[in-house]
Backbone as a printed PyTorch tensor [residue, N CA C, xyz], in Angstrom:
tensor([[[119.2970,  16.3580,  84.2640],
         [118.7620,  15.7900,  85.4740],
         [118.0800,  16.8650,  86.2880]],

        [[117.3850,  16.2860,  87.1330],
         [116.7220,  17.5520,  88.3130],
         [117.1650,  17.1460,  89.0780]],

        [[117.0990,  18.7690,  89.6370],
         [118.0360,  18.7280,  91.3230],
         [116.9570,  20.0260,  91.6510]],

        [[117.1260,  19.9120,  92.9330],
         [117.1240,  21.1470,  93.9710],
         [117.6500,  22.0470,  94.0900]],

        [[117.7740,  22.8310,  93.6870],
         [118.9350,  24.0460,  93.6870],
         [118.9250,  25.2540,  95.0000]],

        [[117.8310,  24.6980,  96.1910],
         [117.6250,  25.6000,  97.1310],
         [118.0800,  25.0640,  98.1660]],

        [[118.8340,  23.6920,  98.3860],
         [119.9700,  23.2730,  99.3900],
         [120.8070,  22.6990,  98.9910]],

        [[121.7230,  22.9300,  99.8490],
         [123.0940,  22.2410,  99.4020],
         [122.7800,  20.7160,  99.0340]],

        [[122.0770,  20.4350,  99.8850],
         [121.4480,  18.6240,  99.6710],
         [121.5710,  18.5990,  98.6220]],

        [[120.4820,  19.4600,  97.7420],
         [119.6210,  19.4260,  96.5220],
         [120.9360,  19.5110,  95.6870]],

        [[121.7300,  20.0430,  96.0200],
         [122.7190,  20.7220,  94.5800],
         [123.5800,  19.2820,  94.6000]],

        [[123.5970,  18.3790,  95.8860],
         [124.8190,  17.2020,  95.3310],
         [124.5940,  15.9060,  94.6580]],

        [[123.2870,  16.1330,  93.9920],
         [123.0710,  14.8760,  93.2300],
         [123.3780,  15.8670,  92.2170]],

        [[123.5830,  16.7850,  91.6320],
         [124.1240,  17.1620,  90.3640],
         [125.3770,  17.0130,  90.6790]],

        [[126.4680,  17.5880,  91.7910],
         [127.6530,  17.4090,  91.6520],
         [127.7750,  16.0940,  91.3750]],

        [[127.3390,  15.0100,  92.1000],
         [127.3850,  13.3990,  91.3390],
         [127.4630,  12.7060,  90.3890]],

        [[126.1360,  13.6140,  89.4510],
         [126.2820,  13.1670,  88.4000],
         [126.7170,  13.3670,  87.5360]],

        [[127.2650,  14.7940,  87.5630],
         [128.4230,  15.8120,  86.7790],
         [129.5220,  15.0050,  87.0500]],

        [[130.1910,  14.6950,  88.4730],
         [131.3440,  13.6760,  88.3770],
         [131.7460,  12.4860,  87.6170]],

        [[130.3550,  11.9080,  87.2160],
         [129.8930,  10.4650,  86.8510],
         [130.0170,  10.2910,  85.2160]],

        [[129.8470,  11.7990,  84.9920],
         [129.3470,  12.1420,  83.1530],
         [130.6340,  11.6910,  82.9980]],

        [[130.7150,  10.5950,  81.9510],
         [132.5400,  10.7470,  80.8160],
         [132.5970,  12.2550,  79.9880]],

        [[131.2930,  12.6230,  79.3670],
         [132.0380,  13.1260,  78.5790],
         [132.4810,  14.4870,  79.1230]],

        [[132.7810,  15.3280,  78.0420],
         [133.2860,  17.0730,  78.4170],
         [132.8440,  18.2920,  78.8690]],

        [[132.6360,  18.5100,  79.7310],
         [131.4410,  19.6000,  80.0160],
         [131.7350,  21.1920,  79.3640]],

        [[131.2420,  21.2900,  78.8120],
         [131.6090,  22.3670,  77.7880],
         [130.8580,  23.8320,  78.1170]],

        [[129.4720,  23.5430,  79.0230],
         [129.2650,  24.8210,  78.9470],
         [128.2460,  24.4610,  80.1040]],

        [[127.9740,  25.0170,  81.4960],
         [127.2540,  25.3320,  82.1570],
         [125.7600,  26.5480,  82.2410]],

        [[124.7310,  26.9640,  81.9430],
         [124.1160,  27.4650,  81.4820],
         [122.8800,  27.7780,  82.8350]],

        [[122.7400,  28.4870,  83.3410],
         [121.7580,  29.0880,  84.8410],
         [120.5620,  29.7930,  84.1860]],

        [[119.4350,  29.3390,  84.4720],
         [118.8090,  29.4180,  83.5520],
         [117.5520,  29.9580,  85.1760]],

        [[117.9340,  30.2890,  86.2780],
         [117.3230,  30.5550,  87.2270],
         [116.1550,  31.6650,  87.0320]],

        [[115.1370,  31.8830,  87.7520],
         [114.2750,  33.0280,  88.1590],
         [113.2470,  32.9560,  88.8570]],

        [[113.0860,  33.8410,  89.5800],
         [111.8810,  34.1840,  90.2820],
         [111.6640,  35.3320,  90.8610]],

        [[110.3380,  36.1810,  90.2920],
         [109.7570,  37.6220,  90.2550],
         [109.3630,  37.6210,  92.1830]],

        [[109.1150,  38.6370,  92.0040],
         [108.6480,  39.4590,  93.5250],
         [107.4750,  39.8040,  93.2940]],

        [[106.5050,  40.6100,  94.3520],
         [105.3920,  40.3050,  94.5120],
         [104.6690,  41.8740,  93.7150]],

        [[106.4260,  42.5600,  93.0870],
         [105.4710,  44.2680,  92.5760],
         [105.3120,  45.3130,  93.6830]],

        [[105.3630,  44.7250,  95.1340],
         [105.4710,  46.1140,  95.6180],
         [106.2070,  47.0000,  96.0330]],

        [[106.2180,  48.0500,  96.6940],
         [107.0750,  48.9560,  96.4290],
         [107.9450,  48.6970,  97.9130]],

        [[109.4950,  48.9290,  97.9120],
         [110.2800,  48.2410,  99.0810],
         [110.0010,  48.5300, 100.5520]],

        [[109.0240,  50.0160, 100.6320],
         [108.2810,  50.1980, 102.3310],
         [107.4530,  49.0920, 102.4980]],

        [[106.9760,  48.3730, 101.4210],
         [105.5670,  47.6520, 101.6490],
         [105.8680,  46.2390, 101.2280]],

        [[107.2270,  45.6560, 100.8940],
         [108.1800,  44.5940, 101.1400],
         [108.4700,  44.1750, 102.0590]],

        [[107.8460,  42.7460, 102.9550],
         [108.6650,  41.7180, 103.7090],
         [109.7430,  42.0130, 103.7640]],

        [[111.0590,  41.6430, 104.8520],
         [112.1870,  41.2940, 103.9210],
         [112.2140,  39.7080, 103.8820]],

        [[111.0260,  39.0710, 103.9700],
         [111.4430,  37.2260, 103.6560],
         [111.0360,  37.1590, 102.3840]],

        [[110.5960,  38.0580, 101.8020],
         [110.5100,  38.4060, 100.1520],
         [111.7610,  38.1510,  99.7950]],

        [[112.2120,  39.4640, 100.1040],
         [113.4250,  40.0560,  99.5900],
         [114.5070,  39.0640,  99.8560]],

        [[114.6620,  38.1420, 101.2920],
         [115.1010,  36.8970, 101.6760],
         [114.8930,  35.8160, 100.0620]],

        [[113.2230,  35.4240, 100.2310],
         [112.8950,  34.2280,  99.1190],
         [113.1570,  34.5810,  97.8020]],

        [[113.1450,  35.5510,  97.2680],
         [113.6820,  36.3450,  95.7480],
         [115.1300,  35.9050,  95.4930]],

        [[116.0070,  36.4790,  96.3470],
         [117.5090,  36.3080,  96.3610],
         [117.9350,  34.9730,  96.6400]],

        [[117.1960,  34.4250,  97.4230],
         [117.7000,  32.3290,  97.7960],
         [117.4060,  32.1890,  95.9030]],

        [[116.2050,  32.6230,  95.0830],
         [115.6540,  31.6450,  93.8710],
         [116.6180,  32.1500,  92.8290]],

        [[117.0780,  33.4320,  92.9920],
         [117.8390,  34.1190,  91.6880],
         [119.5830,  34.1400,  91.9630]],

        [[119.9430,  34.1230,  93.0950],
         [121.4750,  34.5220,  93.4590],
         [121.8380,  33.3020,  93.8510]],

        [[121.4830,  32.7000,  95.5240],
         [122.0870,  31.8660,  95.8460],
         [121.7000,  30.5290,  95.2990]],

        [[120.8100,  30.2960,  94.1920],
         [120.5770,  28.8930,  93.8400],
         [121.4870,  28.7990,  92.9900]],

        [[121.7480,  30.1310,  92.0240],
         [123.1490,  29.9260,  90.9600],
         [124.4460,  29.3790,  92.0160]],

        [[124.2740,  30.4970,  92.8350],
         [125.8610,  29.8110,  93.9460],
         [125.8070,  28.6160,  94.1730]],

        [[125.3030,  27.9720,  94.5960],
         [124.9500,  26.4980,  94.8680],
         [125.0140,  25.1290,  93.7990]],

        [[124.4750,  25.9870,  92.6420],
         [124.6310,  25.1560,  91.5270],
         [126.1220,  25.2300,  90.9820]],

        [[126.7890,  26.3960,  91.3500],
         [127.8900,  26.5200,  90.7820],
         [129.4240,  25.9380,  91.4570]],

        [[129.1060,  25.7780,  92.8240],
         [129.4830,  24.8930,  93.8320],
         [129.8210,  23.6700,  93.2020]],

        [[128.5890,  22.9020,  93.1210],
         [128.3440,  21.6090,  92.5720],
         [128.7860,  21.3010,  90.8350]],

        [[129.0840,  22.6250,  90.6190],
         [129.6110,  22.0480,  88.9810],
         [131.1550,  22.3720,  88.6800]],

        [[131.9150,  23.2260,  89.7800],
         [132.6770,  24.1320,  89.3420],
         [134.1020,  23.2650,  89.3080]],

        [[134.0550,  22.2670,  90.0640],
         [135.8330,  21.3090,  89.9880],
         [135.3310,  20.9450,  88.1330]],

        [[134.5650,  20.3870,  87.9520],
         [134.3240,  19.9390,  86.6170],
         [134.4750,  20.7360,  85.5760]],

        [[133.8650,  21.8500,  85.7940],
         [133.9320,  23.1640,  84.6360],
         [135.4760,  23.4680,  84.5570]],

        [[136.0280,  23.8940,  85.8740],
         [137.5670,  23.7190,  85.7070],
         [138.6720,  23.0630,  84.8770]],

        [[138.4140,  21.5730,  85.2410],
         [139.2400,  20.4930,  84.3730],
         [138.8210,  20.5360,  83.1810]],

        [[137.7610,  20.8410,  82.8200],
         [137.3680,  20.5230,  81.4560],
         [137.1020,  22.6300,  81.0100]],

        [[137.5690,  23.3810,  81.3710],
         [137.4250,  24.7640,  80.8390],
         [136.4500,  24.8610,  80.5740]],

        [[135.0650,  24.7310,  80.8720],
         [133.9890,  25.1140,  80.4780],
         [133.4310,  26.6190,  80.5840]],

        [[131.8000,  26.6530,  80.1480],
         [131.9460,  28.4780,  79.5470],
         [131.1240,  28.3990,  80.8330]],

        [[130.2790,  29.1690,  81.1790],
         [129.5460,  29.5710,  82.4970],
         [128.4630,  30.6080,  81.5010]],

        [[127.0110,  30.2860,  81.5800],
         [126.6490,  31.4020,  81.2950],
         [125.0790,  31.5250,  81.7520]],

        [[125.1150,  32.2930,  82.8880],
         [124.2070,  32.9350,  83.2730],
         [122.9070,  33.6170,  82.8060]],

        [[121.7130,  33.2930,  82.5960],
         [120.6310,  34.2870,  82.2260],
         [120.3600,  35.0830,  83.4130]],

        [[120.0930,  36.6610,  83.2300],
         [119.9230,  37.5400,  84.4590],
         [118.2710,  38.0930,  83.8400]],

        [[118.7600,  39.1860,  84.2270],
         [117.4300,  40.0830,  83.4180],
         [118.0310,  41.7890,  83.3430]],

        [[117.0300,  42.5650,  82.5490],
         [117.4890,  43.6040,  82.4670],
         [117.1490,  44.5800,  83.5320]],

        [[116.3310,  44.1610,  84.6550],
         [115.8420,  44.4810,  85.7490],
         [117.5200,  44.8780,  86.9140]],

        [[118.3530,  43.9210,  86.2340],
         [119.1670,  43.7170,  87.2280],
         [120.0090,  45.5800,  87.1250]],

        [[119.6240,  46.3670,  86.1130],
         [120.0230,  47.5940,  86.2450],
         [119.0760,  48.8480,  86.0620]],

        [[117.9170,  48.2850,  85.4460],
         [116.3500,  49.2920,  85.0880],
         [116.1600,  49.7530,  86.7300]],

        [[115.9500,  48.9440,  87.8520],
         [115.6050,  49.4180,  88.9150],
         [114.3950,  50.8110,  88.9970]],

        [[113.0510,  49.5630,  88.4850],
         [111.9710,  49.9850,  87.8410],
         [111.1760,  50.0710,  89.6220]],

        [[109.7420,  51.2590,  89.8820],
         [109.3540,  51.1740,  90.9140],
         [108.5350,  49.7700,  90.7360]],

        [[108.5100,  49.2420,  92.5300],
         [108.0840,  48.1770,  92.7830],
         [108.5660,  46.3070,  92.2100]],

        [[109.8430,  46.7030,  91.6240],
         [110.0900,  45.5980,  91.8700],
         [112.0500,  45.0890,  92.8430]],

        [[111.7660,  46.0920,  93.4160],
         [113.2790,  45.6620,  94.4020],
         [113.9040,  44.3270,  94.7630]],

        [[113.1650,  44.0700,  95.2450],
         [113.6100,  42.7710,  95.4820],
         [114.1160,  41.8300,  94.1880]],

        [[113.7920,  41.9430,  93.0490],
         [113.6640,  41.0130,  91.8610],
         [115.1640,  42.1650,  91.7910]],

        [[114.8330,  42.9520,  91.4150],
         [116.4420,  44.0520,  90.7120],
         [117.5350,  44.0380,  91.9890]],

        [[117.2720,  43.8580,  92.6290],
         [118.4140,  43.5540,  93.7470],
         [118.7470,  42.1710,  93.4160]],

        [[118.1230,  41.1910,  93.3770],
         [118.2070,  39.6400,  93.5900],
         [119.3850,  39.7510,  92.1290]],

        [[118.9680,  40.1490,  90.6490],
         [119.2040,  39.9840,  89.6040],
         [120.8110,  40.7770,  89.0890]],

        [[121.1530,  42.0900,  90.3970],
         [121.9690,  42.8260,  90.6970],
         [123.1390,  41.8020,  91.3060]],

        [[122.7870,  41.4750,  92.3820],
         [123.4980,  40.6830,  92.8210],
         [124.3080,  38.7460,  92.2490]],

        [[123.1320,  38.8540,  91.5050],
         [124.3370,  37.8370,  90.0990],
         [124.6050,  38.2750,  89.2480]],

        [[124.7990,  39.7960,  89.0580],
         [125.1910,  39.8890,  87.6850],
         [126.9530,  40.2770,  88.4470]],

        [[127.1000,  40.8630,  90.3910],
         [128.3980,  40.6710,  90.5870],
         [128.9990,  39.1510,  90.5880]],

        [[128.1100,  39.1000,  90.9530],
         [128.5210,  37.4850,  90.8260],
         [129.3120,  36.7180,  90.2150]],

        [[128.5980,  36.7910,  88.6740],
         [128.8810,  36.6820,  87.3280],
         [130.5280,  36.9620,  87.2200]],

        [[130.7150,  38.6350,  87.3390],
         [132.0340,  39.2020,  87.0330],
         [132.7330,  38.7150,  88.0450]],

        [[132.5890,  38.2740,  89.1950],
         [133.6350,  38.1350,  90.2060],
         [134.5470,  37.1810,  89.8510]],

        [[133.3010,  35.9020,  89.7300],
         [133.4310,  34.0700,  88.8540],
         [134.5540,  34.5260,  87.7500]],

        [[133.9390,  35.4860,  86.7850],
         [134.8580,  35.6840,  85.4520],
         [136.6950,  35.9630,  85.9090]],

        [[136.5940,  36.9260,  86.9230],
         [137.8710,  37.0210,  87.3730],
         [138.9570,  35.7160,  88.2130]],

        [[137.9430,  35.5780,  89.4220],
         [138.4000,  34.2480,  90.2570],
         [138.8050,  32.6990,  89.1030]],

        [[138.0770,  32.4440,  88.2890],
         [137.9280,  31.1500,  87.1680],
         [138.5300,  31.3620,  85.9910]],

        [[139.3540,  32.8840,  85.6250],
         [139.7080,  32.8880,  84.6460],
         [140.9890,  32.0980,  84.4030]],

        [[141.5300,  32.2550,  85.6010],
         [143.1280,  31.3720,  85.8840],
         [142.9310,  29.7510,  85.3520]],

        [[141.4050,  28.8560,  85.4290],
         [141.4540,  27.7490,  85.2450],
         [140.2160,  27.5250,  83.6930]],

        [[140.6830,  28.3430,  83.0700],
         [140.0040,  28.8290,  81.6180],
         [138.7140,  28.8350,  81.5020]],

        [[137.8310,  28.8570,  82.8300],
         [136.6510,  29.0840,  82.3050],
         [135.9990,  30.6770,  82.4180]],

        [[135.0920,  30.3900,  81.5000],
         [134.7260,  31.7280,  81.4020],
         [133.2600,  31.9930,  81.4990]],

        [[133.3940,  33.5130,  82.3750],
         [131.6620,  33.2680,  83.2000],
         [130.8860,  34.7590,  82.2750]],

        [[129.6620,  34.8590,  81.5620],
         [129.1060,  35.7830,  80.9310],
         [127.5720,  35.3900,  81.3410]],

        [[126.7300,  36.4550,  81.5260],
         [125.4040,  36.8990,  81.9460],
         [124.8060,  37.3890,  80.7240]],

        [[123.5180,  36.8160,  80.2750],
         [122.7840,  37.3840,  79.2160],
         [121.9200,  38.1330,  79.8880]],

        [[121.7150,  39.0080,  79.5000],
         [120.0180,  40.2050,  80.6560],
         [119.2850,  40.8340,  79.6730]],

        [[118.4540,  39.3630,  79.5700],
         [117.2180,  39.8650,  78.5310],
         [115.9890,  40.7720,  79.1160]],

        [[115.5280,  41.4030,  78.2890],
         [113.9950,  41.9190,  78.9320],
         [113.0200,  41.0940,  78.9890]],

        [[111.2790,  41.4130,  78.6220],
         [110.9100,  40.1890,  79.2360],
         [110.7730,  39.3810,  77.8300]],

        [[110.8990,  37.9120,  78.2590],
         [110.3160,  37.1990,  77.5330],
         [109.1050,  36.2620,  77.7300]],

        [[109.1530,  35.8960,  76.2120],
         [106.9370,  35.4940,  76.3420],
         [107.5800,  33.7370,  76.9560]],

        [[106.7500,  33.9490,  78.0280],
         [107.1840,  32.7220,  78.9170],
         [105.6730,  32.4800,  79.9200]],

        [[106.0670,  31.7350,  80.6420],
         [104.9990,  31.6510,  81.9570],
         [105.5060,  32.1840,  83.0760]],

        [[106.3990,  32.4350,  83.1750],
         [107.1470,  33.6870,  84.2730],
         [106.3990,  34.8940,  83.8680]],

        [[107.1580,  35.3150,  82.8340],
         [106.0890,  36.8390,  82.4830],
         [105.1950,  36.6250,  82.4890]],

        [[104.2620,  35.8750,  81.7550],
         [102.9230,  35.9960,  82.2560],
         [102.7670,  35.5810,  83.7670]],

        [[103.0210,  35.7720,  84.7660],
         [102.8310,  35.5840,  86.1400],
         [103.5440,  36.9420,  86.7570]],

        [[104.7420,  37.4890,  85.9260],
         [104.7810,  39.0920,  86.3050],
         [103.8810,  40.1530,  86.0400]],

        [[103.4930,  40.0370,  84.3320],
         [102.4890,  40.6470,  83.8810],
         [101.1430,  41.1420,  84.9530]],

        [[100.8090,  39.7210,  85.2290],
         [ 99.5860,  39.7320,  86.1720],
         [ 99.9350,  40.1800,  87.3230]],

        [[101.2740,  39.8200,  87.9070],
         [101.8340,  40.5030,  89.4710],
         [102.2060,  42.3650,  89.2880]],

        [[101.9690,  42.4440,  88.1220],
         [102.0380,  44.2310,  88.1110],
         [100.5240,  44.8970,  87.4670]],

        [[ 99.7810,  43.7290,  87.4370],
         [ 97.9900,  44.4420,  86.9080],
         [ 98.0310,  44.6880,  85.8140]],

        [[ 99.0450,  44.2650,  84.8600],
         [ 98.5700,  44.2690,  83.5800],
         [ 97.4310,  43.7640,  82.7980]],

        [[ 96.4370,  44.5690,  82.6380],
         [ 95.3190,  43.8380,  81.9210],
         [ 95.2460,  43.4620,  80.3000]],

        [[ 96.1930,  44.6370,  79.7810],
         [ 96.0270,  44.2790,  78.0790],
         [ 97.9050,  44.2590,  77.2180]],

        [[ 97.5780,  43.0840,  77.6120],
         [ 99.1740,  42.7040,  76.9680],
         [ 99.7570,  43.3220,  75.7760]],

        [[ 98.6440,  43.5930,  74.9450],
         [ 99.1830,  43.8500,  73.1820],
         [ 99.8870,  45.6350,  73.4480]],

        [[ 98.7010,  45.8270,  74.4890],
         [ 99.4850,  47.5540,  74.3950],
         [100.2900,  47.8260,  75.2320]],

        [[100.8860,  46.4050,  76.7520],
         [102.2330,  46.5630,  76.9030],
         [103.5730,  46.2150,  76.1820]],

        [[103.3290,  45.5500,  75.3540],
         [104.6200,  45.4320,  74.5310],
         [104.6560,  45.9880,  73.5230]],

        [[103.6110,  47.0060,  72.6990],
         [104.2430,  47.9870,  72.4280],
         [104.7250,  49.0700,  73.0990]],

        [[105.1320,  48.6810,  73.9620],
         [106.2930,  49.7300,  74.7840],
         [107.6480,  49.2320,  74.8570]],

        [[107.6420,  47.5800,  74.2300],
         [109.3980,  47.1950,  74.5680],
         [109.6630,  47.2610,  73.1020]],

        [[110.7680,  47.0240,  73.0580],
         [111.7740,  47.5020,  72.3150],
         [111.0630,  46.3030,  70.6660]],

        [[110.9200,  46.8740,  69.5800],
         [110.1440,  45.6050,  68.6550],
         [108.6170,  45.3870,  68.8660]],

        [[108.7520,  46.3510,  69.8050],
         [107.1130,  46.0370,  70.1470],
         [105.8270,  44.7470,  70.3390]],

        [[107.4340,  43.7510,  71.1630],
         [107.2540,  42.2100,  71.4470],
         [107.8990,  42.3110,  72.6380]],

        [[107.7350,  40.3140,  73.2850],
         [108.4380,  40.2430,  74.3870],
         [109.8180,  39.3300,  73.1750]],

        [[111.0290,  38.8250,  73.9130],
         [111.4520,  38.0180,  73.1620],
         [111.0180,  36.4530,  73.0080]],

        [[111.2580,  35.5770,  72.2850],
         [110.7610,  34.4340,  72.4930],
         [111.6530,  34.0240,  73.0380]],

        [[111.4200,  32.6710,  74.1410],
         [112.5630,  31.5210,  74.0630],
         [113.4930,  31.1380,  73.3510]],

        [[112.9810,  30.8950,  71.7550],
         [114.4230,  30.7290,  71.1530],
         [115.1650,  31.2790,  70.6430]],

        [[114.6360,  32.5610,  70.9160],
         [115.9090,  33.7500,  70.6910],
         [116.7470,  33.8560,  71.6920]],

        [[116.6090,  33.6600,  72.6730],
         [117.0900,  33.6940,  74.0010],
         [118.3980,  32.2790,  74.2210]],

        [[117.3020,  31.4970,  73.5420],
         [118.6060,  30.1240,  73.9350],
         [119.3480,  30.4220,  72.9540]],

        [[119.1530,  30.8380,  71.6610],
         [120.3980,  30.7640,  70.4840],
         [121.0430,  31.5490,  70.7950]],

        [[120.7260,  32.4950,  71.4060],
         [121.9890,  33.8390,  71.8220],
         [123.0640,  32.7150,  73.1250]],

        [[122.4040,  32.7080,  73.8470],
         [123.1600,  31.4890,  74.7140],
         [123.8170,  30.5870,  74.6290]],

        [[123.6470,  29.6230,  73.5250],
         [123.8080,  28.5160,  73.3930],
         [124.9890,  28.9890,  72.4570]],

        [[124.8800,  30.3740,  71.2780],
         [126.2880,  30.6420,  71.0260],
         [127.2920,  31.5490,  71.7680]],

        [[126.9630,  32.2960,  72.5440],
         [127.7790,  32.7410,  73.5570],
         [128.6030,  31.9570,  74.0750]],

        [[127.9540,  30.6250,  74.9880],
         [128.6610,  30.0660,  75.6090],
         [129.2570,  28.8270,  75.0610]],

        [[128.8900,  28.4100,  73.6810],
         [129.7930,  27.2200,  73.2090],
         [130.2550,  27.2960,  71.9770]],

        [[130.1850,  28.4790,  70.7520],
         [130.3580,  28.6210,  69.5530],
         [132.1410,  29.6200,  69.8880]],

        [[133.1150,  28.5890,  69.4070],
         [134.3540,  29.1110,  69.1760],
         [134.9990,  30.8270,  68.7740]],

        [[134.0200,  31.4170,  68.4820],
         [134.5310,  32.8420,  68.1300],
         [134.4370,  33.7800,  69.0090]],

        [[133.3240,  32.5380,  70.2310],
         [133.0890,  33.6620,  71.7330],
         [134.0030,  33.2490,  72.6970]],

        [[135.0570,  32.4030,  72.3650],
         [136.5190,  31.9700,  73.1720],
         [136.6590,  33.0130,  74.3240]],

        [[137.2780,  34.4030,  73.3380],
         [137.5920,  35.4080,  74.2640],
         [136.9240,  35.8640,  75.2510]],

        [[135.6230,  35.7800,  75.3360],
         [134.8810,  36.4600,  75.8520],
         [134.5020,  36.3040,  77.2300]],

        [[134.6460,  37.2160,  78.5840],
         [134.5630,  36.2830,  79.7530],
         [134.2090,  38.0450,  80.7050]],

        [[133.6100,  37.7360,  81.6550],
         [132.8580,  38.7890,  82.5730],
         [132.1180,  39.8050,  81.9090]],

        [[131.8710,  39.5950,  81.0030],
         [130.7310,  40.4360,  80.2330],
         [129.1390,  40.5150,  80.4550]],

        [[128.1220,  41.5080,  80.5360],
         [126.9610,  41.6520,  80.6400],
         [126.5530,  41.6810,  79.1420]],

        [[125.5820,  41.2660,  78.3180],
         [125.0380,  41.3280,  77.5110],
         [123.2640,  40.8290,  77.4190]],

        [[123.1290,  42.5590,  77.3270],
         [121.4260,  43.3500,  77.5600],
         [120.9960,  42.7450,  76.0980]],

        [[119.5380,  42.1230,  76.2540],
         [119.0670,  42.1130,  74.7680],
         [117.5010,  42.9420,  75.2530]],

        [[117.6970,  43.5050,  74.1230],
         [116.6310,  44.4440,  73.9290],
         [115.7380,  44.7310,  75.2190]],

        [[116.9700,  45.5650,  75.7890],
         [116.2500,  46.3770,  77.2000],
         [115.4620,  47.1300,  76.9560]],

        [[114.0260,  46.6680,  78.0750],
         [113.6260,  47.6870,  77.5280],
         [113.7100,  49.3210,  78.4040]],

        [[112.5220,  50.2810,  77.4410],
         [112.8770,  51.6400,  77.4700],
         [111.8170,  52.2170,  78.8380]],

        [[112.4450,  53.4830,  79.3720],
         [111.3460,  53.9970,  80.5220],
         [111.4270,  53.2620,  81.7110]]])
């Protein structure tokens, strides 16, 4: 379903319909983002740094609000996409590595507070992937020739989407990742 994830309003037609679902909710999945504008933090708004952190931190909080009695009763997994920004703390993008910093405590706090009611909260922090986000960062940092920025990441690609969801999709619902709970897991960060 769609919801709003930037007011509480927005977040309670999901709690609704999460209430409403019969079946088991097995795995919650935050799939949030939104880049900053590239410049450097003297030459940063802070309603940037404000609008960055509402799209990347507090929309997960909000969503997680609205799902979390459910994830409870039913032990569900929690799993967060971040970025690898959230520790590169590359020049000119602060606001995005702060925003991405601040759910990855997030993340671990959830893992500790939720572990008592078996769910379990893990953050994937991919680098970039070939999306329409990156291409809208790409261009927000003046990249003009794509082929010879990614030979600078790691494979000398961005990742695709469905590398990204299969890592996810078994993290947070394939039985052998049971144990697994407040963990960061970087895919192919990149280097520099």
């Amino acid at each position: 379903m769609r919801f709003d994830g930037s007011t509480d309003d927005g977040t309670e037609a999901l709690r609704e319909a999460v209430a409403q679902h019969p079946g088991r909710l097995q795995a919650v999945f935050a799939c949030i983002g939104a880049p900053s504008t590239k410049r450097f933090i003297t030459d940063t708004p802070t309603a940037e740094f404000e609008a960055v952190h509402q799209a990347n931190t507090l929309s997960f909080i909000r969503t997680w609000h609205a799902v979390a009695e459910r994830a409870r009763t039913d032990a569900a997994s929690l799993l967060a996409i971040g970025s690898d920004a959230g520790r590169a703390a590359r020049p000119g993008n602060g606001p995005y590595t702060a925003a991405k910093a601040a759910l990855e405590a997030v993340i671990l706090t959830l893992a500790k507070e939720e572990h008592p009611h078996g769910v379990r909260a893990n953050l994937v922090a991919p680098s970039l992937i070939d999306s329409p986000l990156a291409q809208q960062v790409l261009k927000l940092k003046g990249v003009t020739d794509q082929d010879r920025y990614y030979t600078e990441l790691p494979w000398g690609r961005p990742l695709s989407l469905d590398e990204v969801a299969r890592v996810c999709i078994d993290l947070a619902t394939a039985r052998h990742w049971r144990y697994a709970t407040g963990q960061i897991y970087p895919l192919l960060a990149a280097t520099g």
